[in-house]
Each structure stands twice: as C-alpha cells, then as structure tokens.
C-alpha positions in Angstrom: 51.4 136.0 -207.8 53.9 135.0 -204.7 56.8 133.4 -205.4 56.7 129.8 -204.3 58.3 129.1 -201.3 60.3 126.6 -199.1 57.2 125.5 -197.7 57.0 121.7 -197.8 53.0 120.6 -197.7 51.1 117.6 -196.3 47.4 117.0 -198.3 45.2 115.3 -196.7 43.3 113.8 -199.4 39.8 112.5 -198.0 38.4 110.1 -200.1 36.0 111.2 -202.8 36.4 115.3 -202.2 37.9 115.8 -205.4 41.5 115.8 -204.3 42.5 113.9 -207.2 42.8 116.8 -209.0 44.8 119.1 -206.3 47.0 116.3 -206.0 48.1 116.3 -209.6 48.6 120.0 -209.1 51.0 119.3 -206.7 53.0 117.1 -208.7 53.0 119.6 -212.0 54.5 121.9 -209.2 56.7 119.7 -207.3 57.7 117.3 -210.5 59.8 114.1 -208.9 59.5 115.5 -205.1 55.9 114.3 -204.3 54.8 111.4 -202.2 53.1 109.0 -203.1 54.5 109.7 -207.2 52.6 109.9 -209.5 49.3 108.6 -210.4 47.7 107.5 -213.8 44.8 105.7 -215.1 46.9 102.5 -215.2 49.4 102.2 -212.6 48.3 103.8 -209.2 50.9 103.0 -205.8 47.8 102.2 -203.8 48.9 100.8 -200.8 51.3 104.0 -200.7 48.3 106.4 -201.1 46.3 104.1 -197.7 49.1 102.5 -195.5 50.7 104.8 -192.4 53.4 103.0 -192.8 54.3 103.4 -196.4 54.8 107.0 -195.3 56.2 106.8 -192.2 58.7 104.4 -192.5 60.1 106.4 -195.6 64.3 106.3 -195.1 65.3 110.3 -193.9 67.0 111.1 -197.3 63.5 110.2 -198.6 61.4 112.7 -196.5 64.1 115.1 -196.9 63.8 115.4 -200.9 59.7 115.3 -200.9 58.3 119.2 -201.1 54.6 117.6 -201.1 52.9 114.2 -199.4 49.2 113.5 -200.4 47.1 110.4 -199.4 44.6 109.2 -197.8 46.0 109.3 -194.5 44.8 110.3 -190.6 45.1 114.1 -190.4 47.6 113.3 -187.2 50.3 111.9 -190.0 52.3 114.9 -191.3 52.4 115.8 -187.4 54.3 112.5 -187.0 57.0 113.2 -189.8 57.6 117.0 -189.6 55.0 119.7 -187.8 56.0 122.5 -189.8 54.4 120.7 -192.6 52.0 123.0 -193.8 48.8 121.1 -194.1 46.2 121.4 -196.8 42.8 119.8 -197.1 39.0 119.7 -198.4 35.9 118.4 -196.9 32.4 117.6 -198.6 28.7 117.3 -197.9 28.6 113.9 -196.6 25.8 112.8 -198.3 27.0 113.7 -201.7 30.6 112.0 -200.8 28.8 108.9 -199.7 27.1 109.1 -202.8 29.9 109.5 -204.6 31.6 107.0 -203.3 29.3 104.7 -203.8 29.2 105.3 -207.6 32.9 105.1 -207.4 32.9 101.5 -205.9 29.9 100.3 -208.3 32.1 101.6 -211.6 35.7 100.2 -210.8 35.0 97.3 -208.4 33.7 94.4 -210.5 31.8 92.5 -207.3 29.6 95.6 -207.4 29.4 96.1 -211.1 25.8 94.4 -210.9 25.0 95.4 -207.2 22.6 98.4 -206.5 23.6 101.7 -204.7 21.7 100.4 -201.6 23.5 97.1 -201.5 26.7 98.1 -201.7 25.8 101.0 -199.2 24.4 97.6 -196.5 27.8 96.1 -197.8 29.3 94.9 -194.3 33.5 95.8 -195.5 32.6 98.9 -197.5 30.7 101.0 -195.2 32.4 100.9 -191.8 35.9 100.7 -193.8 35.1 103.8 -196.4 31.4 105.5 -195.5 30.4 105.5 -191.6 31.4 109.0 -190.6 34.3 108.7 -192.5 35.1 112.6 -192.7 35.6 112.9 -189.3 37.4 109.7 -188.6 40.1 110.9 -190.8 40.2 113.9 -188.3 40.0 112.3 -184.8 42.2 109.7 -185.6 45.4 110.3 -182.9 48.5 109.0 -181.9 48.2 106.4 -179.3 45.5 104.7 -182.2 47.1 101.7 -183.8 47.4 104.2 -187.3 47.1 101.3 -190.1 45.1 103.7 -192.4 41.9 105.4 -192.5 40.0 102.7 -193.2 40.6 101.9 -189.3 37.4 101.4 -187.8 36.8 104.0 -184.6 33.8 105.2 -182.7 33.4 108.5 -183.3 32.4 109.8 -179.8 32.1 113.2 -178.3 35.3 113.4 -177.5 36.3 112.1 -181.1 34.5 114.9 -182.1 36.3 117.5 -179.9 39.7 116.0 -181.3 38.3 116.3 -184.9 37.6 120.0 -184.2 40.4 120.8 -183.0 42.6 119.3 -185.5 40.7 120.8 -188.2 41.0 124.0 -186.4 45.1 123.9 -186.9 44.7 123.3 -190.5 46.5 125.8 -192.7 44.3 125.7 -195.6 40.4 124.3 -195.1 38.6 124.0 -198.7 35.5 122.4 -199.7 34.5 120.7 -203.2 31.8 123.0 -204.1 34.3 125.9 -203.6 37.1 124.3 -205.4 37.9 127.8 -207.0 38.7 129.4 -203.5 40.7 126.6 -202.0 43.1 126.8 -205.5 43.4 130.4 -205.0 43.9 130.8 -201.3 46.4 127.9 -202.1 48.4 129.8 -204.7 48.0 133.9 -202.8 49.5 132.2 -199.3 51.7 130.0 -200.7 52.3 129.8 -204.5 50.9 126.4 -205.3 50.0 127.1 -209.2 47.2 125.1 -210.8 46.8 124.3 -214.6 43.5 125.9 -215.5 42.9 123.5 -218.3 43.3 120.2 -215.8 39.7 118.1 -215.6 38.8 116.8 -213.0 39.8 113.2 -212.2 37.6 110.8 -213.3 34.3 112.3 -212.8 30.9 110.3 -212.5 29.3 110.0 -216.0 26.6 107.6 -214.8 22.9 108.2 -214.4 22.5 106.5 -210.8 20.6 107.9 -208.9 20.3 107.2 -205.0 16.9 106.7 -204.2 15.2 109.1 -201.5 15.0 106.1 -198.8 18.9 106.0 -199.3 19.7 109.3 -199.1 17.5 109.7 -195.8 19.3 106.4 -194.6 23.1 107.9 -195.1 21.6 111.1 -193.3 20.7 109.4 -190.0 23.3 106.6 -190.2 26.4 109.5 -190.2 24.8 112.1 -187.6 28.5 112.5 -186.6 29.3 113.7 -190.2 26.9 115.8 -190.8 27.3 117.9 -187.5 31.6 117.8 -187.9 30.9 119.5 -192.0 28.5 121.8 -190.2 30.9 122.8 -188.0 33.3 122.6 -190.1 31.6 125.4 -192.7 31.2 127.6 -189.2 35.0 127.6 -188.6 35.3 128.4 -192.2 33.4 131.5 -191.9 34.9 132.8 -189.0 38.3 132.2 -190.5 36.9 134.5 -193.6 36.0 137.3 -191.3 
C-alpha cells in the first residue's frame, strides 16, 4: 500500500454515479480538511455541494487547509482554484443515471412523491436542470460560461463535445459505477486514498419502480449526446488500460 501523499484532490462528483460513497471516503481520510464538510442524513450544506461560488470564493487560508473538494461542480472548477489538483471522477450509463435520478427525485422530493417516473421525467425544471445530457454538460462546461452550477443549462454541440473529450482526457483518475472496485483501487495504488470496506453505499434505491420500456427508449433518443460522450468515454478508458 503507498503511503499517502501531499496530493490535494478535486472529485468531481456527477450526480447520481455513486460518488456519495467516495466522497465519504475522502473525509474518513482527510477528517476536518474536506470541502464541502461533511454530509449526513440530516444536515447536508447543499448549496456548498451545487454553487461555483461557494467554492470559489473560499478565503485563501481556506483553500489552503482543504486536502480534498468534492461537489457537484463543472469539471473546469478545480482548474480555476489550483491545476495541480489532482482530479478524480466517475461516469455512468446514462440511462441507468437518468433512472436513477429519477427515483431519487420521486423518494425525497415531496411534489413528486405521487407523480410517475414519466412525469417527472416531462417535468419542465427537472430535466433540462438535472437529466438532458447532463454527463457531458458537467464536462464541457468552460470558463468564459457564466459558471452558477451544473444545473446551468447549455447546448451540447459538437464542439461541446470536443471540449468534453478533451477535458475528460486530462482526468487523473476516470471510474465508472459498475466498476466501483477498480476506481477505489487505482485510487488507493496511485495515490493512497484508503476506503473502509465495510462502508454501504449511500442511500441506495430500495423501491420497486420500474421505468417502463416507452421511457427508457425516450431517455435513449432524448440524450444522444450522452450516450455517445459514455461511449467514448469507456474507449478512452480502455486505451488508458493498455
């Protein structure tokens, strides 16, 4: 096992990839240095986890105690408060983290407690805020973009796409959810990040709701751009392996 190092980390936590439960690895490794601090069941700093400016406009003493950031932030962020962060991050199948989310918004948000899968899909603040090609918005996000958060709504073009790429490209450590395992372990052999075998994973879906077919063929052709940025995405990821 390395010894941990003087590494200071960025996470780019993407919304419903399982980065819950990296995120408290962080702070069992970095206990009192992480930002946003830390998370429970009751008292969560949202706006902290969501607003660019939370982050950014932390005073300099700040940044210069914090050994790990996490949110859901634009991948250009930890490029905007120190580039020798070293930046760690995992991507999903979109359909499954549309899914997902959706599951997610029908359990804690009590205007959708009633409201089907479909509907809150076709709901007109949730799905260009949190599910239209969200994956690779958080990616081709840049600096001359107003920055609010990532729920900042952008066309994701071809050049979007090319930008996505290539910041994903200069990622130090690419993991996906159904290869948790490997992203833990690549975490801990480059850089000594230890992880807490015994930790559950945050919150997990106990629900029986299932999308229907029609929905799932729907989120398919409504986030083309999604789809083809994973795909490429799981490409990279090979080549990297070789």
């Amino acid at each position: 096992m390395p010894e941990p190092t003087p590494h200071r980390f960025f996470f780019v936590h993407v919304m419903k990839t399982s980065g819950s439960t990296f995120r408290s690895h962080l702070h069992d490794q970095f206990p009192g240095a992480c930002f946003p601090g830390h998370f429970t069941e009751d008292e969560r700093p949202i706006l902290d986890n969501l607003l660019v400016s939370r982050v950014l406009e932390l005073p300099p003493e700040v940044h210069a105690r914090i050994r790990a950031y996490s949110g859901h932030f634009p991948f250009v962020v930890p490029s905007l408060i120190d580039p020798a962060l070293v930046t760690l991050t995992m991507l999903r199948e979109p359909i499954s983290r549309i899914v997902s989310h959706l599951k997610h918004t029908k359990r804690v948000e009590p205007r959708h407690h009633d409201h089907s899968l479909e509907e809150i899909y076709e709901d007109p603040w949730t799905f260009p805020l949190f599910l239209h090609d969200h994956q690779v918005k958080v990616f081709a996000m840049t600096r001359d973009d107003k920055l609010e958060s990532v729920m900042d709504v952008i066309d994701i073009d071809d050049d979007r796409l090319r930008i996505a790429l290539d910041h994903l490209r200069s990622v130090d450590v690419l993991g996906f959810t159904d290869r948790h395992d490997e992203f833990l372990a690549e975490c801990e052999r480059r850089f000594g990040i230890t992880h807490t075998p015994a930790r559950g994973r945050w919150r997990a879906a106990t629900e029986d709701w299932t999308p229907s077919a029609e929905l799932l063929r729907r989120i398919e052709r409504d986030n083309q751009r999604d789809v083809e940025f994973y795909e490429l995405a799981l490409e990279h990821a090979a080549e990297r392996a070789r």
